[in-house]
MIFI-50569 format. One record per residue (C-alpha): x, y, z; residue number from 1. Coordinates in Angstrom, 1 decimal. Example, Ala and Ser with C-alpha at 12.3 -4.5 7.8 and 13.67 -1.06 7.14 Angstrom:
<marvexs>
marvex u = 12.3; v = -4.5; w = 7.8; num = 1
marvex u = 13.7; v = -1.1; w = 7.1; num = 2
</marvexs>
This chain:
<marvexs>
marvex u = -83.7; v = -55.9; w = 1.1; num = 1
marvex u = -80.3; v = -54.3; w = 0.5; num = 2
marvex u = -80.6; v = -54.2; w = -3.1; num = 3
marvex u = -84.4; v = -53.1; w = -2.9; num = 4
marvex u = -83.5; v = -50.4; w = -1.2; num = 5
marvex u = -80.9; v = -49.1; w = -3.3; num = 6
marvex u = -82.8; v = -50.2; w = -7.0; num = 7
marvex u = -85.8; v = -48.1; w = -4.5; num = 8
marvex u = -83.5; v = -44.9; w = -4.5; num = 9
marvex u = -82.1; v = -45.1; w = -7.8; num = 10
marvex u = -85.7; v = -45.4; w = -9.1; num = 11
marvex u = -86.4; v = -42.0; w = -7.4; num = 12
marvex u = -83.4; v = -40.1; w = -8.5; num = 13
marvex u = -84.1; v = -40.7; w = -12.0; num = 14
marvex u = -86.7; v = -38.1; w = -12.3; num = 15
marvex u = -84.4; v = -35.4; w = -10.8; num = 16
marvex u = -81.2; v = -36.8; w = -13.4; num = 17
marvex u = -83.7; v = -36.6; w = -16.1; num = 18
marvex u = -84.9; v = -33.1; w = -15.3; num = 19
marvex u = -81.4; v = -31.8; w = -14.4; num = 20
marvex u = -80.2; v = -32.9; w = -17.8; num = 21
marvex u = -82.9; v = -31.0; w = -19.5; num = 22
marvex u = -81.8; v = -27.7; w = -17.9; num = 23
marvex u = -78.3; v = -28.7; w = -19.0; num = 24
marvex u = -79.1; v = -29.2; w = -22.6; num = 25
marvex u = -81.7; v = -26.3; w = -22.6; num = 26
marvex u = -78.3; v = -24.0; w = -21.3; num = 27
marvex u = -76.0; v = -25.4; w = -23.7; num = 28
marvex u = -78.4; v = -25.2; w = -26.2; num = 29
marvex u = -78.5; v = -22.1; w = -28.9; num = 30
marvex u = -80.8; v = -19.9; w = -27.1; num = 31
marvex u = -78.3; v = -19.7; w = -24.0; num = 32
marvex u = -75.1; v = -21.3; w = -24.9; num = 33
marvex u = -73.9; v = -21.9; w = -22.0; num = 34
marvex u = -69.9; v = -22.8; w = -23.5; num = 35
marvex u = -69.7; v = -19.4; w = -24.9; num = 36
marvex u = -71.4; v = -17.7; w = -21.5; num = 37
marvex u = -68.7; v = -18.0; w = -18.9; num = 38
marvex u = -71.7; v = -16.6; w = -16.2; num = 39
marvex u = -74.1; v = -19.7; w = -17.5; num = 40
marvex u = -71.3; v = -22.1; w = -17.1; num = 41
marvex u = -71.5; v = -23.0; w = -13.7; num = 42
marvex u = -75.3; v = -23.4; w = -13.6; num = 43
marvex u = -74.6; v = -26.0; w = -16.5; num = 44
marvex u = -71.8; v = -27.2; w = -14.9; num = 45
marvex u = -73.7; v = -28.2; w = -11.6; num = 46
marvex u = -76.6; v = -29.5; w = -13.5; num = 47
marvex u = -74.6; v = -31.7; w = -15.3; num = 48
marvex u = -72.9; v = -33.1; w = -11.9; num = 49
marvex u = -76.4; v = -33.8; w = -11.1; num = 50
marvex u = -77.4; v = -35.7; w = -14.1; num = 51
marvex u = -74.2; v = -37.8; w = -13.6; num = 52
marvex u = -75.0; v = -38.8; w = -10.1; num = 53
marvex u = -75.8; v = -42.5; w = -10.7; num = 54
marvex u = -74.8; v = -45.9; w = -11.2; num = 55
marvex u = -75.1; v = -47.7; w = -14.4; num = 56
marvex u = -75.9; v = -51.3; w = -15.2; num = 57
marvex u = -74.9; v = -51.3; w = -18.9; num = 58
marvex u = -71.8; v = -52.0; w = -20.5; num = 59
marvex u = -70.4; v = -49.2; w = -22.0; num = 60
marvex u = -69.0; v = -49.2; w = -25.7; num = 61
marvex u = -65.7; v = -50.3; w = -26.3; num = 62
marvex u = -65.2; v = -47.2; w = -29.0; num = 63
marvex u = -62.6; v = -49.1; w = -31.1; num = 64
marvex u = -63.9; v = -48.0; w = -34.5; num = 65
marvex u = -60.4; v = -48.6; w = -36.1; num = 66
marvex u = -56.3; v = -49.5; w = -35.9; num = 67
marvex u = -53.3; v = -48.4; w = -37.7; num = 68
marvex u = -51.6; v = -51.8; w = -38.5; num = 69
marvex u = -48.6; v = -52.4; w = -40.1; num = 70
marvex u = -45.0; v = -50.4; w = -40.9; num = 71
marvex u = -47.1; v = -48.1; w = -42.9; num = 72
marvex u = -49.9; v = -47.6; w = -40.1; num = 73
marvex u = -52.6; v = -48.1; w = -42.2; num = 74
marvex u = -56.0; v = -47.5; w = -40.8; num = 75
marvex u = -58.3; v = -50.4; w = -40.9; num = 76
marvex u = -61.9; v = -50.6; w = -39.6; num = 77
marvex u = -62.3; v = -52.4; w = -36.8; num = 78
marvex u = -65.7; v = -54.4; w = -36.6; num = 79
marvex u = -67.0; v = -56.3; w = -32.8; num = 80
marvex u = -68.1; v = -59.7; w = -33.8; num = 81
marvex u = -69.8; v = -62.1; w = -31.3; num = 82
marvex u = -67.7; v = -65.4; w = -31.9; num = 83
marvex u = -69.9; v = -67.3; w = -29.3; num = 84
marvex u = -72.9; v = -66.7; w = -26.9; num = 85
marvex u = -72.6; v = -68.8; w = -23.7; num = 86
marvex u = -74.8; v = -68.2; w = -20.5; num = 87
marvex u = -72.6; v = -65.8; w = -18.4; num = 88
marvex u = -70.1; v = -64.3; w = -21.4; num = 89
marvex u = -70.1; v = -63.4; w = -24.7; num = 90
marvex u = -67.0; v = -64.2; w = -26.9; num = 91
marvex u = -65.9; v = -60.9; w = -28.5; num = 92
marvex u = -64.1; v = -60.6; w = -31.4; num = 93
marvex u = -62.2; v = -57.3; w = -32.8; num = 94
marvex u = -62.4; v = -58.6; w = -36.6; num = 95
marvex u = -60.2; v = -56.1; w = -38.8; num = 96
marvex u = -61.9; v = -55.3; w = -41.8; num = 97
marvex u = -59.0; v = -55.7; w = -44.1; num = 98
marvex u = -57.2; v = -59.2; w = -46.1; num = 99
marvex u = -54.0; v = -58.8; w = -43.7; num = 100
marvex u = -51.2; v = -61.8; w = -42.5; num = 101
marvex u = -52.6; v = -64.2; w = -39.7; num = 102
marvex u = -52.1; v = -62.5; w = -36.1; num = 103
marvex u = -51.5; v = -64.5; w = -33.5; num = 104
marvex u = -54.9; v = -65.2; w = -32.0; num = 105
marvex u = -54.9; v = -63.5; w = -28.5; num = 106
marvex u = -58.1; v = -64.0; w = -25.8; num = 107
marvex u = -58.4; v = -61.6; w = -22.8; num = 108
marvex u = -59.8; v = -62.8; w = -19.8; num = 109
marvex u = -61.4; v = -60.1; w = -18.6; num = 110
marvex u = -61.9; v = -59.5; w = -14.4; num = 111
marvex u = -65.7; v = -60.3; w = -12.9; num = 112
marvex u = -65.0; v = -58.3; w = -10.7; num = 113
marvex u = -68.1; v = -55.7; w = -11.0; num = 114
marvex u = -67.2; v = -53.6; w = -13.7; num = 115
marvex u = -67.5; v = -54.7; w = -17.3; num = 116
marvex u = -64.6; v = -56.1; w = -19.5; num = 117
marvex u = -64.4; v = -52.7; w = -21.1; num = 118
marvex u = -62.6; v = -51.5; w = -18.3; num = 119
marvex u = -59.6; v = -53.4; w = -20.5; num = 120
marvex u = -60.5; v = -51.2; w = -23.3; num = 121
marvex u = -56.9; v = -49.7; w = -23.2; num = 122
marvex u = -55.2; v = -53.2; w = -22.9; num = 123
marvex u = -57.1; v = -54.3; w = -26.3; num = 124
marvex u = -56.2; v = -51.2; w = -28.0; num = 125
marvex u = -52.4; v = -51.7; w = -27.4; num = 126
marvex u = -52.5; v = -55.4; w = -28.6; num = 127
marvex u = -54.6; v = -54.9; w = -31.5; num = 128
marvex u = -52.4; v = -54.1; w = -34.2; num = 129
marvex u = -50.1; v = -56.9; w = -33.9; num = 130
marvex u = -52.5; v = -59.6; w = -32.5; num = 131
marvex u = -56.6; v = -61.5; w = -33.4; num = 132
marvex u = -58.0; v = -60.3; w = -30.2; num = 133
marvex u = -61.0; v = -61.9; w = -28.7; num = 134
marvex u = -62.5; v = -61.0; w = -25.2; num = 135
marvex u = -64.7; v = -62.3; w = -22.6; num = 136
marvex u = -67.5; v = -60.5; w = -21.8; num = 137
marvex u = -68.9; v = -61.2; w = -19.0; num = 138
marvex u = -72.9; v = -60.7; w = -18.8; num = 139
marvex u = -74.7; v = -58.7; w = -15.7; num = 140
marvex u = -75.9; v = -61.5; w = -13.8; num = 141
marvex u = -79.0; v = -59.6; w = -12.7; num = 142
marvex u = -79.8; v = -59.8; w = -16.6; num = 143
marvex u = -79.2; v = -63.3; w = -16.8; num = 144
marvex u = -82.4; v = -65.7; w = -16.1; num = 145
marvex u = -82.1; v = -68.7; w = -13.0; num = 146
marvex u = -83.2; v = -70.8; w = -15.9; num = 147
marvex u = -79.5; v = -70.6; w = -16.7; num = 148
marvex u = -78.5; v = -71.9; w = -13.7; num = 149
marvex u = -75.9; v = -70.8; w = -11.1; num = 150
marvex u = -72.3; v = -69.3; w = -12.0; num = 151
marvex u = -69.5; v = -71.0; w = -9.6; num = 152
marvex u = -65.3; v = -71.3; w = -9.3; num = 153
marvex u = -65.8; v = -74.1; w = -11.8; num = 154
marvex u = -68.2; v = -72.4; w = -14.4; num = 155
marvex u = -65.8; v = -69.7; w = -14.8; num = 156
marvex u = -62.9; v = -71.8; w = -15.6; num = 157
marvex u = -65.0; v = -74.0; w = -18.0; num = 158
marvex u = -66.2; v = -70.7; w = -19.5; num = 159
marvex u = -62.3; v = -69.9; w = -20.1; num = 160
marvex u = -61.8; v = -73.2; w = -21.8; num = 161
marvex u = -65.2; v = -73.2; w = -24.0; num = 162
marvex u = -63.8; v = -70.0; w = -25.4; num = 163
marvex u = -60.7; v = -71.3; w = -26.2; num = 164
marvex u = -61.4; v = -74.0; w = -27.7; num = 165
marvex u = -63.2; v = -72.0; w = -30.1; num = 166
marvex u = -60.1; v = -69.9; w = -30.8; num = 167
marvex u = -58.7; v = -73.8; w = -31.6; num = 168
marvex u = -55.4; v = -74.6; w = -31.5; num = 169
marvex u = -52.2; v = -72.9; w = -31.0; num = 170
marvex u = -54.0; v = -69.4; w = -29.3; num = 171
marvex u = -52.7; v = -67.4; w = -26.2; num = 172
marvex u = -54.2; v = -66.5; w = -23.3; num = 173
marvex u = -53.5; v = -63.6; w = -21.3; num = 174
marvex u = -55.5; v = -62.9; w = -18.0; num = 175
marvex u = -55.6; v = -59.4; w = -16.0; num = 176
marvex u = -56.1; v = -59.3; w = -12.2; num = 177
marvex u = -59.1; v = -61.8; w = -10.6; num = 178
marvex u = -58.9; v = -64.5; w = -13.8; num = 179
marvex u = -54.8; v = -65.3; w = -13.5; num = 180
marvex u = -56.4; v = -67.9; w = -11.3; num = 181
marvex u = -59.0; v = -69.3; w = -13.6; num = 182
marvex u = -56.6; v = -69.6; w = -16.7; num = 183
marvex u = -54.2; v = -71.0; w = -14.6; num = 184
marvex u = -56.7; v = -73.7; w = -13.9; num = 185
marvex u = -58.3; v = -73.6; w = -17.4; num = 186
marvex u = -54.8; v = -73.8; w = -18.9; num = 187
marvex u = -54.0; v = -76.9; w = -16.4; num = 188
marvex u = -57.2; v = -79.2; w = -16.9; num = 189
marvex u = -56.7; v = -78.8; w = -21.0; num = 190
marvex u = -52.9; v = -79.5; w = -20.6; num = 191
marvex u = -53.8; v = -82.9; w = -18.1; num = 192
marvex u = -56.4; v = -83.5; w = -21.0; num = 193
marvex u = -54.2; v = -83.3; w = -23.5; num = 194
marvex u = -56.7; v = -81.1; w = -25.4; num = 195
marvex u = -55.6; v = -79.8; w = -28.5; num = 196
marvex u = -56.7; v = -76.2; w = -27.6; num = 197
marvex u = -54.7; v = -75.9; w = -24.7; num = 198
marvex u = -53.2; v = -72.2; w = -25.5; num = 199
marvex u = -49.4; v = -71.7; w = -26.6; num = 200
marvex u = -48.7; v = -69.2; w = -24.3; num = 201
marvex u = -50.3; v = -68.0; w = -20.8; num = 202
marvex u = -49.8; v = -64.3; w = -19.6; num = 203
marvex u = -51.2; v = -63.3; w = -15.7; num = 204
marvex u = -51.0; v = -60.0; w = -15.0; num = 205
marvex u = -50.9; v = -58.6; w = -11.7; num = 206
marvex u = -53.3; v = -61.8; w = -10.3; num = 207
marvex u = -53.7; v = -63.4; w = -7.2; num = 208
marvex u = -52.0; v = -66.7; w = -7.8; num = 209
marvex u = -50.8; v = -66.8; w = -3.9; num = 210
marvex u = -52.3; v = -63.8; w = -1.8; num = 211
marvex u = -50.0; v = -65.4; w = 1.3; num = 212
marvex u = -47.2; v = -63.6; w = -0.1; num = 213
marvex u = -47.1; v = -59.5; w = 0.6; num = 214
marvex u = -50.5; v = -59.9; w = 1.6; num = 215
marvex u = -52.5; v = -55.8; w = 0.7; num = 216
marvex u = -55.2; v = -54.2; w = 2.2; num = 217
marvex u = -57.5; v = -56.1; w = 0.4; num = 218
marvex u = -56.4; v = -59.4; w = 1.3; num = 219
marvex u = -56.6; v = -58.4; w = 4.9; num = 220
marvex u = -59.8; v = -57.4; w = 4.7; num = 221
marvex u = -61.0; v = -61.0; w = 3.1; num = 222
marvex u = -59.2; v = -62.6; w = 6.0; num = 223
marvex u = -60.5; v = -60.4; w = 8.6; num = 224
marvex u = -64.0; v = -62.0; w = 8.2; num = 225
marvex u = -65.8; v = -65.3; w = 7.7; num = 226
marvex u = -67.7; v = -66.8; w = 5.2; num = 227
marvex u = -70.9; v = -66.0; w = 7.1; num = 228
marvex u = -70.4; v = -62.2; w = 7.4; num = 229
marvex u = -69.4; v = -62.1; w = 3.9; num = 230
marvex u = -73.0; v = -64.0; w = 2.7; num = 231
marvex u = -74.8; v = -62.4; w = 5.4; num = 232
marvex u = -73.8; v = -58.7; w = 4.4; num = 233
marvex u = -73.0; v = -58.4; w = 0.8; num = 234
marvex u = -75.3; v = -60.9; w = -0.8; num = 235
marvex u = -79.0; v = -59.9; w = -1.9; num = 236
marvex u = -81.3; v = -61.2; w = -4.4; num = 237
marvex u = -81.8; v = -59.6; w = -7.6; num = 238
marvex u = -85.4; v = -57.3; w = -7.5; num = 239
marvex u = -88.2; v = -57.8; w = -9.8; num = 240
marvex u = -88.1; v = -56.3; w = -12.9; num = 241
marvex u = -85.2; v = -57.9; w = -14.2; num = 242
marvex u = -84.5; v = -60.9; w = -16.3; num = 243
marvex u = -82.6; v = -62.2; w = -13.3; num = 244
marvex u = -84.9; v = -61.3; w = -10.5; num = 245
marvex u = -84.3; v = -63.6; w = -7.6; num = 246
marvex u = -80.8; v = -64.7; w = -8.4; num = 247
marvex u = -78.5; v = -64.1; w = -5.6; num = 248
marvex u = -76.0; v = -62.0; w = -6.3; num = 249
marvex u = -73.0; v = -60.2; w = -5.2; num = 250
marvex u = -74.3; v = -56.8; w = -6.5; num = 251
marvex u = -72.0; v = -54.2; w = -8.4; num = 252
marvex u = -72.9; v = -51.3; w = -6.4; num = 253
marvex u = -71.5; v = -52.5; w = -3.3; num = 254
marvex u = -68.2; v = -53.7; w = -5.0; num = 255
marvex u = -67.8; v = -50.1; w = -6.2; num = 256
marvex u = -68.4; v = -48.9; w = -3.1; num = 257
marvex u = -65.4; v = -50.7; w = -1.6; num = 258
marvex u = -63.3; v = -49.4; w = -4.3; num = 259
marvex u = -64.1; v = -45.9; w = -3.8; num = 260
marvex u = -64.0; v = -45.9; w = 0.1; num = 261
marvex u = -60.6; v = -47.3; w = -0.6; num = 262
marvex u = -59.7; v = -43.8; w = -2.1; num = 263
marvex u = -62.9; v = -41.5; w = -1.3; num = 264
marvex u = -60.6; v = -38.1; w = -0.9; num = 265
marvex u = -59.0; v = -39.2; w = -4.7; num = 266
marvex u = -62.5; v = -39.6; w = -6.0; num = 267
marvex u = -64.5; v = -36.2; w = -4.2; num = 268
marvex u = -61.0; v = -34.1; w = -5.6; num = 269
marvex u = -61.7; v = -35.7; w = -9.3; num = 270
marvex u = -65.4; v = -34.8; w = -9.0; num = 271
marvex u = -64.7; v = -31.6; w = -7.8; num = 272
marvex u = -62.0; v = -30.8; w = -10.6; num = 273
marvex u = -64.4; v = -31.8; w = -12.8; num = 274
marvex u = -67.0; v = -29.5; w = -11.8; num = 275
marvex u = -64.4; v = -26.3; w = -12.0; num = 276
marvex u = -63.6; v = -28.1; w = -15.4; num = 277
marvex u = -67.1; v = -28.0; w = -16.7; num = 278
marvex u = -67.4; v = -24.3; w = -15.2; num = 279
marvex u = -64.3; v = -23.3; w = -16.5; num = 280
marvex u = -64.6; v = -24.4; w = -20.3; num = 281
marvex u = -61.9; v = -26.5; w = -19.7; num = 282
marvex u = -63.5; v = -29.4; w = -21.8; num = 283
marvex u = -60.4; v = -31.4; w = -22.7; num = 284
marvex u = -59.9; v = -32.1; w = -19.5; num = 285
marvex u = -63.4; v = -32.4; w = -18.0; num = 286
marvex u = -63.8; v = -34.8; w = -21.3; num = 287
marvex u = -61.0; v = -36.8; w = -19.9; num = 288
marvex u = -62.4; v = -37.3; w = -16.1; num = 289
marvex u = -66.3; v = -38.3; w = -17.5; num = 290
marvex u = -64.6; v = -41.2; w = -19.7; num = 291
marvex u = -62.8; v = -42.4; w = -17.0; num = 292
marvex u = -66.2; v = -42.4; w = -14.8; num = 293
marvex u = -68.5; v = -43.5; w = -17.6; num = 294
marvex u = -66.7; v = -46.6; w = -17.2; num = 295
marvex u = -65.5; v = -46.9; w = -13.4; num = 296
marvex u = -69.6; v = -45.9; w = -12.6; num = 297
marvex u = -70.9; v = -48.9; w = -14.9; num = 298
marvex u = -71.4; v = -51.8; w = -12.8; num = 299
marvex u = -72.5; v = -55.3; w = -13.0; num = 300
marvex u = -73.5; v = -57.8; w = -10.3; num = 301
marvex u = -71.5; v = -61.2; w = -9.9; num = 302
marvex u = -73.5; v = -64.9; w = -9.2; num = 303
marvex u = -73.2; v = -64.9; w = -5.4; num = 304
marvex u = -71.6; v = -68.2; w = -5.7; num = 305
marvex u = -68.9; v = -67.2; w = -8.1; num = 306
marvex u = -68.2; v = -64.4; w = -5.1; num = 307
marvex u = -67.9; v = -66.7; w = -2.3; num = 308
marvex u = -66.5; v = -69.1; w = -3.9; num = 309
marvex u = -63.3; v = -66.9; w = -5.2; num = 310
marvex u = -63.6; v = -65.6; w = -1.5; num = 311
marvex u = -63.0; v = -68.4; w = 0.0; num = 312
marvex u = -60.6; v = -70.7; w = -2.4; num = 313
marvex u = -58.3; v = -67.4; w = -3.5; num = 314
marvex u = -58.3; v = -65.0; w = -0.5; num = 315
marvex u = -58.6; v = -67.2; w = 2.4; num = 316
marvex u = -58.0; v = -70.7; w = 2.1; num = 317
marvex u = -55.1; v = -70.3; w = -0.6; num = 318
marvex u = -55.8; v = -73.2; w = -2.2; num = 319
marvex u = -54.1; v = -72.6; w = -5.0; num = 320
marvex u = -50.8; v = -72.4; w = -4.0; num = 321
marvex u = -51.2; v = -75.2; w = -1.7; num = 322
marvex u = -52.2; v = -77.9; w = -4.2; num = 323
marvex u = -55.4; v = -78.2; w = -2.6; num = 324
marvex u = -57.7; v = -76.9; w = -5.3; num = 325
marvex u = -59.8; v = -78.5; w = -6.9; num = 326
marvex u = -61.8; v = -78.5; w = -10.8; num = 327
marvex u = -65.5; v = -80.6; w = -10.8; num = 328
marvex u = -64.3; v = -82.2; w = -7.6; num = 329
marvex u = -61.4; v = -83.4; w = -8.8; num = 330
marvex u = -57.4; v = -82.4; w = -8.4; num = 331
marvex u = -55.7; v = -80.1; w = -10.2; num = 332
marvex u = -52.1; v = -81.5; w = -11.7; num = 333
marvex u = -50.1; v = -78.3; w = -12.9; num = 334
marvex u = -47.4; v = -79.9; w = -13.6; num = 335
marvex u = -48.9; v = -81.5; w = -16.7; num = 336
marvex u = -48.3; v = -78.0; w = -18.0; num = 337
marvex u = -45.3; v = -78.1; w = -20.2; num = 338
marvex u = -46.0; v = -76.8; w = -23.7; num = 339
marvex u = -47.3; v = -73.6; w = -22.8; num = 340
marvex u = -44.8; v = -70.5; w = -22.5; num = 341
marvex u = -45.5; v = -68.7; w = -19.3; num = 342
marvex u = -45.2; v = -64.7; w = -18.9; num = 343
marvex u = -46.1; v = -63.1; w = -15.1; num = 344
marvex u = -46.3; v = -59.2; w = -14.9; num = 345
marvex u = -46.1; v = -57.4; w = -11.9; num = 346
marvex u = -46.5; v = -53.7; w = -10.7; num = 347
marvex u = -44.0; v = -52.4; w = -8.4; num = 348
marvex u = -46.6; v = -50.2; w = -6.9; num = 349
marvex u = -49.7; v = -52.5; w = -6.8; num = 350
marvex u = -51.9; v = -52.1; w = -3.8; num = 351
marvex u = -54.3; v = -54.6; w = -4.7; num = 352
marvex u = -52.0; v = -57.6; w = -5.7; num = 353
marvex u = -49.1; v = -57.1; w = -4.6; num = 354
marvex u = -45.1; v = -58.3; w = -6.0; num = 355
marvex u = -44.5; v = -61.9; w = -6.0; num = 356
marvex u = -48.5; v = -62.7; w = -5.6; num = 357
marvex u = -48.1; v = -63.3; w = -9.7; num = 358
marvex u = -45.0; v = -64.9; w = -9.7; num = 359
marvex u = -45.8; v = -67.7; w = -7.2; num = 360
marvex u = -47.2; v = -69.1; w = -10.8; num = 361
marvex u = -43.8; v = -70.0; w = -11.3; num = 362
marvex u = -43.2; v = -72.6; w = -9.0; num = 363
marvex u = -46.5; v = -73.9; w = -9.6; num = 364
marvex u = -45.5; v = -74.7; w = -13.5; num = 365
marvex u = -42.6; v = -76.8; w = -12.4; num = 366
marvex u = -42.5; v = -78.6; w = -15.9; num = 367
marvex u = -42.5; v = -75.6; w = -18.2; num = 368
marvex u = -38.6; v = -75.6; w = -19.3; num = 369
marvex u = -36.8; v = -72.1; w = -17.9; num = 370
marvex u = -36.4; v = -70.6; w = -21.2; num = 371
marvex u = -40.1; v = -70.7; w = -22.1; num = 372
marvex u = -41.0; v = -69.0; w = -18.6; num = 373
marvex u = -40.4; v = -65.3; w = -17.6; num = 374
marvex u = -41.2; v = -62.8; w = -15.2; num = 375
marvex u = -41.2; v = -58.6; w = -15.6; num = 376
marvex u = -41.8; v = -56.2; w = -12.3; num = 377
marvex u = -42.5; v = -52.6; w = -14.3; num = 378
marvex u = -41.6; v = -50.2; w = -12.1; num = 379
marvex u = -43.7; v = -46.5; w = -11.2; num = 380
marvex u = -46.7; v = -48.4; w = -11.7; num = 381
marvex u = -50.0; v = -49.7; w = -9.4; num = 382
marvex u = -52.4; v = -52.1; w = -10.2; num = 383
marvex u = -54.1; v = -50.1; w = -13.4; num = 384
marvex u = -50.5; v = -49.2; w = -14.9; num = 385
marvex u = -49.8; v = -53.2; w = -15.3; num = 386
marvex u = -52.3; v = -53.0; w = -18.3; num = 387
marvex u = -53.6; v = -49.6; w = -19.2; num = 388
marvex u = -51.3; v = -46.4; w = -19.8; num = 389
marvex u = -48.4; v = -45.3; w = -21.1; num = 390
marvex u = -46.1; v = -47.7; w = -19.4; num = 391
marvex u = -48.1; v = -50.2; w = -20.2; num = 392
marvex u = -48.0; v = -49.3; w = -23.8; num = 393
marvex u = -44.6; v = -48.7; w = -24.0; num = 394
marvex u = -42.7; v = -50.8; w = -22.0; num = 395
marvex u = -45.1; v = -53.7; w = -20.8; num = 396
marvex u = -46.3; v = -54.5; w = -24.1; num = 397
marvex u = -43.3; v = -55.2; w = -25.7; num = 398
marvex u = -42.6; v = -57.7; w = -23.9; num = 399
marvex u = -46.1; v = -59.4; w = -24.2; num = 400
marvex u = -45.8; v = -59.1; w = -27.4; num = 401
marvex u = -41.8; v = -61.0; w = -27.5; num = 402
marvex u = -43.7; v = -63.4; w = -25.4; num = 403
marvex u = -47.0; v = -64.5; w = -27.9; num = 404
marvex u = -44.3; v = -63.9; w = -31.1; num = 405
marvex u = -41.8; v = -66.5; w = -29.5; num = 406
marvex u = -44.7; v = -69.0; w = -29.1; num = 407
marvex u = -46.7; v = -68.9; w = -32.2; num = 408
</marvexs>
C-alpha cells in the first residue's frame, strides 16, 4: 500500500504542477516578462517552486555534448552509444567522434543506490579526455518486467563482469560508493577463472568494503534493525501501470527520503535560497541549485532482493571482510587476485563511508605485489568530494589517472 499511496498523491499533484507551470511560463512570457519585472518575479518565482515539487522516475540527461582532448584541447563531439542491453543496465559508452590514439578503456560502476548513474556525471566528465569511458546504467526496476526475473547480490556482480567482458581484455574498472563491493567480487571470480577480461586495474572509491571499521550513521542505522523491519517497512510492490507492476521493490522515494532527513535544514535553506534566487534575478545561481535537484529529485527503485541482500551481506553480517561471502553459492578466493593494480580513495570527511572502510580492500588482495597497490585519503572532502568537484578534479584525478596509465 506504501507505494499506492504515494504513486496516489503524486498522481494528484500533477494537475496543480502542470497548472502552476502554466502561470510561470504565461509570466515569463512576452506579454508580462516576469525577468525584466522585479514586482512579477516573485509570483513566478513561487510558481515555479510549485511546479518543481515532485519526484521524478526518469533518468536525466548526462549533457556531455563534447570534450577538449589533447595538448591542444581540441573540442570533439561526444556521442552516447549503448554498447550492450542487459535486463537491469545498459552499457554506456561516451564514443568521441574524432580518429584519436587508443584511451585506456575505463567502465564506471555506477551506485544502485536510488538515484541514476548520472549522478556520476561529473566523475565521467573529468575522465573523459584522457580515458574510453563506458558506464553502467542501471534501469528503474519498476520499468523492468517480472518476466525478467529477479535482481540479487549475485546478478549485480555478474552484471559487472558481463560488461567487462565486453570491454575485453586489458580494461579498468573503477567503482564509486555501494559497487566497490561488487567489483571487488566481479574482479575476484574473473581472476579465480582465469578469464581473460579480468580488468588491469581496479579503483573503489569511498565503498563499503568493511563497514566494522569507523562505523557512520548509516551503518548504525542498518545494524540497529533486523532483516524483518527492513522487509516489513521499506519494501512494496510496484503499482499497476508500470512495466514492472508487481515487482517488489525497494522504492526510490523512500531512499531519498533518508537522505534528505539526514540533512533536512541543508535541504529547506537550499530551497529557500532558491526561491529568493528566482525572485531576485539571480539566475546563475538559482541555475546552479535546480541542476543539482534535477538530479538528486530523480529516483529509481531497486529489486527488493538486491536491497536486502546488500543489507544484510555488506552492512550487517560483514561478510566481506570476513571471508564468508559468497558468489552462486560458492566461495570467494581473493587472493587469486594478482594481476590487477589496486587504487582505494578515501574522503577525510565522509559521513557515509567512512576512512579505512575502503582500505580494508587492502588486506583482502593479499597477492597483489605492494608496488601495484595504493591508497590516497583527499583531505576537506565528504562522501560527494571523493568523485565530483574541484578536488576531485584536481587532485583526485590525477592520481586515478597515474593509476590506469601505469597499468595499461
Amino acid at each position: 500500500m506504501m507505494y499506492q499511496a504515494y504513486q496516489a498523491q503524486a498522481d494528484l499533484m500533477e494537475p496543480v504542477r502542470a497548472c502552476a507551470g502554466l502561470v510561470r511560463q504565461t509570466l515569463s512570457g512576452p506579454i508580462f516578462n516576469a525577468q525584466a519585472r522585479p514586482a512579477l518575479r516573485p509570483l513566478a518565482a513561487a510558481c515555479e517552486m510549485v511546479e518543481r515539487a515532485g519526484l521524478s522516475h526518469g533518468r536525466p540527461d548526462f549533457g556531455i555534448r563534447t570534450v577538449e582532448v589533447g595538448e591542444s584541447g581540441a573540442e570533439v563531439a561526444v556521442t552516447e552509444e549503448k554498447v550492450a542491453t542487459l535486463p537491469f543496465a545498459t552499457l554506456l559508452r561516451f564514443r568521441k567522434e574524432a580518429d584519436l590514439p587508443p584511451q585506456p578503456r575505463v567502465l564506471v560502476v555506477a551506485p544502485l543506490s536510488g538515484h541514476f548513474s548520472t549522478l556520476l556525471v561529473n566523475t565521467v566528465k573529468v575522465l573523459l579526455p584522457d580515458n574510453d569511458v563506458y558506464i553502467t546504467d542501471w534501469h528503474n526496476a519498476r520499468d523492468v518486467p517480472l518476466s525478467d526475473g529477479r535482481f540479487g547480490f549475485d546478478d549485480y556482480v555478474e552484471h559487472v563482469i558481463r560488461c567487462l567482458e565486453v570491454l575485453g581484455p586489458g580494461a579498468h574498472i573503477l567503482a564509486v560508493c555501494q559497487p566497490c563491493v561488487q567489483a571487488l567480487v566481479a574482479t575476484a571470480v574473473m581472476a579465480e577463472e582465469e578469464n581473460p577480461a579480468t580488468p588491469a586495474s581496479m579503483t573503489l572509491m569511498a565503498g563499503p568494503i568493511d563497514c566494522r571499521i569507523n562505523p557512520t550513521a548509516v551503518n548504525k542505522l542498518a545494524t540497529t534493525k533486523p532483516m524483518s523491519w527492513f522487509e516489513r517497512n521499506l519494501i512494496s510492490r510496484v503499482p499497476r501501470g508500470f512495466a514492472g507492476s508487481g515487482r517488489r521493490v525497494y522504492p526510490g522515494f523512500m531512499q531519498l527520503t533518508a537522505f534528505v532527513n539526514m540533512n533536512m535544514s541543508r535541504h529547506l535553506k537550499a530551497h529557500l535560497d532558491l526561491y529568493y534566487s528566482l525572485a531576485e534575478g539571480d539566475w546563475e545561481q538559482a541555475q546552479t541549485t535546480k541542476h543539482f535537484y534535477d538530479e538528486y529529485f530523480a529516483v529509481l527503485d531497486m529489486d527488493a532482493d538486491f536491497y536486502l541482500q546488500t543489507v544484510k551481506y555488506v552492512f550487517q553480517d560483514y561478510l566481506l571482510p570476513k571471508g564468508a561471502l559468497t558468489y552462486r553459492g560458492r566461495p570467494l578466493d581473493f587472493g587469486a587476485i594478482r594481476r590487477t593494480a589496486l587504487l582505494t580513495v578515501e574522503g577525510e570527511r565522509d559521513d557515509i563511508c567512512s576512512i579505512g572502510q575502503t582500505m580494508a580492500a587492502h588486506d583482502l588482495c593479499a597477492n597483489i605485489r605492494p608496488h601495484r597497490k595504493r591508497h590516497h585519503m583527499q583531505a576537506g572532502v565528504g562522501h560527494y568530494g571523493v568523485f565530483s568537484g574541484r578536488k576531485w578534479a584536481g587532485q583526485v584525478y590525477p592520481i586515478v589517472r597515474n593509476h590506469i596509465l601505469a597499468s595499461d
